[in-house]
C-alpha positions as CSV (number, residue, x, y, z in Angstrom):
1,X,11.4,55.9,8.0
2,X,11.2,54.6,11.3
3,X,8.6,52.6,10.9
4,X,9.9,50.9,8.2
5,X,12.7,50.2,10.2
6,X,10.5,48.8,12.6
7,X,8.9,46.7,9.9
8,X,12.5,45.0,8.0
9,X,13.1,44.2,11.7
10,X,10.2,42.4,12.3
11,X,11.0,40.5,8.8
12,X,14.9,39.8,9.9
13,X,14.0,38.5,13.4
14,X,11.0,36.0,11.8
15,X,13.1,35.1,9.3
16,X,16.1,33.9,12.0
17,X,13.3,32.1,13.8
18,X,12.1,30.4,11.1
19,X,16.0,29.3,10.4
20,X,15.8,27.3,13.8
21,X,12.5,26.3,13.7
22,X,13.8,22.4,12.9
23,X,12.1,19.3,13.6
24,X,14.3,16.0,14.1
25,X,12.3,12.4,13.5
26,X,14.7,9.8,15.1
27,X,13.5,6.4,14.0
28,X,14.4,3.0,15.2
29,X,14.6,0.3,12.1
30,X,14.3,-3.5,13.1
31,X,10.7,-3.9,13.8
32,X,9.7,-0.4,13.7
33,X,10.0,0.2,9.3
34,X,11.9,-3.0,9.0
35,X,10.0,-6.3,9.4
36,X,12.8,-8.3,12.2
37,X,11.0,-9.6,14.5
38,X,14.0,-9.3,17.3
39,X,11.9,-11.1,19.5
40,X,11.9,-14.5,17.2
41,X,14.8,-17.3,17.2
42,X,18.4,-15.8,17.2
43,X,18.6,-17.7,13.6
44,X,15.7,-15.7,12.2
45,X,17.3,-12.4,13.6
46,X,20.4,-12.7,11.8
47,X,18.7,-14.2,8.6
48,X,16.2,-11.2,8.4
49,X,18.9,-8.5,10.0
50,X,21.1,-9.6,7.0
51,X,18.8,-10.4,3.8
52,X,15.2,-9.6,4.7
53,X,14.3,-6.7,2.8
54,X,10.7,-6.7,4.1
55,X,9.3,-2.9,5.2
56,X,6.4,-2.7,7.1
57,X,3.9,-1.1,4.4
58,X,3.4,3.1,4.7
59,X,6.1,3.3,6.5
60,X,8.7,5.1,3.9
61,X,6.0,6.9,2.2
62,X,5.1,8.9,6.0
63,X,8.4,9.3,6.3
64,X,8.7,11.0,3.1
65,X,5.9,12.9,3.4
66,X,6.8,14.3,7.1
67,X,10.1,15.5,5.3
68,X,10.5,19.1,4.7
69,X,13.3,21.7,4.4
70,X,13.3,22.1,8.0
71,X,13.3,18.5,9.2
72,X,16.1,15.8,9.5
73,X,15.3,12.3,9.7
74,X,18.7,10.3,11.5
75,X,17.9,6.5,12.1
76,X,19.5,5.4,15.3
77,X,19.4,1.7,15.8
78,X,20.8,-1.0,18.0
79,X,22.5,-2.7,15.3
80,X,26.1,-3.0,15.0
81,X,27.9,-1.2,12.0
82,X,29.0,-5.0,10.9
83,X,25.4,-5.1,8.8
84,X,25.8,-1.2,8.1
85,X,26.2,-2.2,3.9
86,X,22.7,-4.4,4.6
87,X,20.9,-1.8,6.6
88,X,21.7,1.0,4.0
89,X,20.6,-1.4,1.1
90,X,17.9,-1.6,2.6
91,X,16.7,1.9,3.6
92,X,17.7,1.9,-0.2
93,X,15.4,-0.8,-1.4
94,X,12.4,0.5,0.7
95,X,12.8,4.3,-0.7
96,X,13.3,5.7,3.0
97,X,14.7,9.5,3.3
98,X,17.8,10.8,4.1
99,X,19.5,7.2,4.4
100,X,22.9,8.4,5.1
101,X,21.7,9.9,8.4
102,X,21.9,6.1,9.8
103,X,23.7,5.8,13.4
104,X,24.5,2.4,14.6
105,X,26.5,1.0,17.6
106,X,30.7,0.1,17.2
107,X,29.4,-3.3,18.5
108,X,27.1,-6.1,19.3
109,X,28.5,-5.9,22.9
110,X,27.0,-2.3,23.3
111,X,24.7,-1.6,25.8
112,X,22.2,-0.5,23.3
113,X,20.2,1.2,25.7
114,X,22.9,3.3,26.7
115,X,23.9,3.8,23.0
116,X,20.9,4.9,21.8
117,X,19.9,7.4,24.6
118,X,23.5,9.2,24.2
119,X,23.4,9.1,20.8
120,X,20.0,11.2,20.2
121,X,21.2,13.5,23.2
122,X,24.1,13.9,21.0
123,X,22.0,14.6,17.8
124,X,20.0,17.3,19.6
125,X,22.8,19.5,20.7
126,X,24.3,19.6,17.4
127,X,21.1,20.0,15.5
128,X,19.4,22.4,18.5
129,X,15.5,21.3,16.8
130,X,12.6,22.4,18.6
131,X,10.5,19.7,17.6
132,X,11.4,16.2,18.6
133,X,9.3,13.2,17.1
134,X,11.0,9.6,18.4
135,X,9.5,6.3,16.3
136,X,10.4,3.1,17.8
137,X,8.7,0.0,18.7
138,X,7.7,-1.9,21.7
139,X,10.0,-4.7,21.2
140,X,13.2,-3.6,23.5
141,X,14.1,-0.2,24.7
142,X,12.8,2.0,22.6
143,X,10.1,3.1,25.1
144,X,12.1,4.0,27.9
145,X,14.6,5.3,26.0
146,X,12.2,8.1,24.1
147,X,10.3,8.7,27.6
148,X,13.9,9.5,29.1
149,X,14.9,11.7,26.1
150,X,11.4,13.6,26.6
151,X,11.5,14.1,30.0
152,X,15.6,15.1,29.7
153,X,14.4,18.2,27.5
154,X,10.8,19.2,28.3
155,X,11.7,22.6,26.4
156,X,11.5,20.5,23.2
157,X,8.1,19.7,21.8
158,X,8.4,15.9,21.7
159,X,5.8,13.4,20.2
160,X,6.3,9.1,21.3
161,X,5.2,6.7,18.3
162,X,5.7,3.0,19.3
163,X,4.7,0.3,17.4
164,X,2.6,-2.4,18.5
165,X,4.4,-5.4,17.9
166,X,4.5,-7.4,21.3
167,X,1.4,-5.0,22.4
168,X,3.6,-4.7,25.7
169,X,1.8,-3.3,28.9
170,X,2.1,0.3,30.5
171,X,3.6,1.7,26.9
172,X,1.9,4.6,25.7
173,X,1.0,6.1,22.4
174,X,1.4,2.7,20.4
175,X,0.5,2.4,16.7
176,X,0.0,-0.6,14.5
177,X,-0.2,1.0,11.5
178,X,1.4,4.6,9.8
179,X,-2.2,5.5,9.5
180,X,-2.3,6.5,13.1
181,X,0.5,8.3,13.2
182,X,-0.5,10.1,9.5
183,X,-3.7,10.9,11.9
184,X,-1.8,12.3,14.7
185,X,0.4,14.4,12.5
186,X,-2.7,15.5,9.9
187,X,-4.4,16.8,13.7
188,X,-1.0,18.0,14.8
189,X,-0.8,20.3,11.2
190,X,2.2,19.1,10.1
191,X,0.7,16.5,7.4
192,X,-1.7,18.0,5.0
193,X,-4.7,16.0,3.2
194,X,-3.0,15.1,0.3
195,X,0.2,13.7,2.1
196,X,-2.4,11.8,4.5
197,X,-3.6,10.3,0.8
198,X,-0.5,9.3,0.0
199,X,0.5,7.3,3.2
200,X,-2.9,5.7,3.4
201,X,-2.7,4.4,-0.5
202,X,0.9,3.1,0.4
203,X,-0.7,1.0,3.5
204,X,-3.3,0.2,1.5
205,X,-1.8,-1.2,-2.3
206,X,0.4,-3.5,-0.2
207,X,-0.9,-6.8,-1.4
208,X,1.2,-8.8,0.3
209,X,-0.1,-9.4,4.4
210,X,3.7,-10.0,5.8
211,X,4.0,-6.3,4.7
212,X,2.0,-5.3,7.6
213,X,1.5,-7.7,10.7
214,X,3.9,-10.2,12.5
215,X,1.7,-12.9,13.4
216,X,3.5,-14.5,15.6
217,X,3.7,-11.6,17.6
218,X,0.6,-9.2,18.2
219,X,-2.2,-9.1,15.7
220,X,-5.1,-7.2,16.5
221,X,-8.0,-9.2,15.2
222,X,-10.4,-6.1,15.9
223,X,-8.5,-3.5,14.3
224,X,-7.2,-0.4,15.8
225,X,-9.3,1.2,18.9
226,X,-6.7,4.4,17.9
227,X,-8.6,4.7,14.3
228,X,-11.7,4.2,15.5
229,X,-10.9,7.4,17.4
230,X,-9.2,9.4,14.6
231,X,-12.2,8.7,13.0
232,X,-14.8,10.4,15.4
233,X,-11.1,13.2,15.8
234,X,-10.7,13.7,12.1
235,X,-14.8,15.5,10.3
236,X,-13.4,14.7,6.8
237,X,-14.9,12.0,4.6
238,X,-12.5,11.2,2.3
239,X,-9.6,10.9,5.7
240,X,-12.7,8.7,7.6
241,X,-13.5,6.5,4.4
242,X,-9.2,5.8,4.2
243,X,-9.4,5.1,8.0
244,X,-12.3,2.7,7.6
245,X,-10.0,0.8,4.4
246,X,-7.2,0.4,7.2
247,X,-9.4,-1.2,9.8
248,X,-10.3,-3.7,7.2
249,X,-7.0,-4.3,5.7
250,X,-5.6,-5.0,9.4
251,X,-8.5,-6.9,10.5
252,X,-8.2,-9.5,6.8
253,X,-4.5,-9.7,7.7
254,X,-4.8,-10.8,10.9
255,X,-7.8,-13.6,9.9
């Protein structure tokens, strides 16, 4: 009798730690799934901010497939809640997850900086995860903003993806494509084959080469020196073979 005591314990206390065994994703949108390009003409910020639809291809189908009943996705960007209708449209449009969870700032005026670091700080004491994945881009702050949330709760496991877009110095763990982070994630455990298959074929049917490079910003002619090594990381065919489709794909859209 005791023992099975001992043993519906065991169950009730791995059950409770399963309960709080949450991961949050907090994603930026212009220029990390949403093709801005903040760094261009003021004009062409506000006419793509308000009716470029354009996503950067993969990126809602890795979202999707890092979604699970124990993660939350909240996308916390430096746009004001003026464009909150166009932003929401097009989270819509692009078939991104959990598109409510979309935090903005009250106004252009904000320091966004400051806005964005307080508002993930406030997401992780109401949500208490103890995974922390932060997607952003290397355009403004979005790099020193996730290295300050990391090192604020080094408790939490937290994983940095920032995309390449101005190929910025000294910034760490930057991807060009959802490949690489599909990659880190398969290695990681938390992305099986078949949702790896399902990224790579939505990088890969995109047909259409604004989908997946900003020329006029960084373009990387020779592909991806992170693939090559996810390659040589990864002993699967069928993951190498996808891996070696990206390079190409990159390397014809950047010709």
């Amino acid at each position: 009798m005791k023992a099975k005591i001992l043993f519906l314990s065991a169950i009730l206390i791995a059950s409770i730690q399963t309960l709080h065994a949450k991961t949050l994703i907090v994603s930026d949108v212009d220029d990390t799934i949403k093709m801005t390009d903040v760094l261009g003409k003021k004009s062409t910020i506000v006419f793509n901010g308000l009716f470029r639809e354009k996503a950067f291809a993969g990126m809602s189908e890795l979202y999707n497939q890092m979604m699970n009943e124990d993660t939350s996705i909240y996308y916390v960007s430096g746009s004001p809640k003026l464009i909150r209708v166009r932003v929401s449209e097009f989270l819509e449009e692009n078939d991104f997850p959990q598109q409510r969870n979309l935090l903005l700032k009250d106004s252009m005026n904000d320091d966004t900086y400051e806005y964005k670091t307080s508002t993930i700080k406030k997401l992780i004491k109401e949500l208490r995860p103890d995974k922390l994945i932060l997607i952003g881009d290397d355009t403004e702050y979005d790099p020193q903003v996730y290295e300050h949330i990391k090192a604020e709760y080094p408790e939490l496991s937290s994983t940095i993806y920032i995309r390449a877009v101005s190929n910025r110095e000294g910034v760490q763990t930057l991807f060009f494509s959802p490949m690489e982070i599909a990659g880190h994630e398969f290695l990681e455990g938390r992305l099986d084959k078949r949702a790896f298959k399902v990224v790579a074929h939505g990088f890969l049917k995109q047909t259409n080469d604004s989908g997946i490079v900003l020329k006029s910003r960084y373009c990387p002619k020779e592909g991806r020196e992170a693939i090559e090594e996810l390659k040589h990381k990864i002993a699967d065919q069928d993951i190498t073979e996808l891996f070696a489709k990206t390079q190409k794909k990159i390397i014809r859209s950047c010709n």
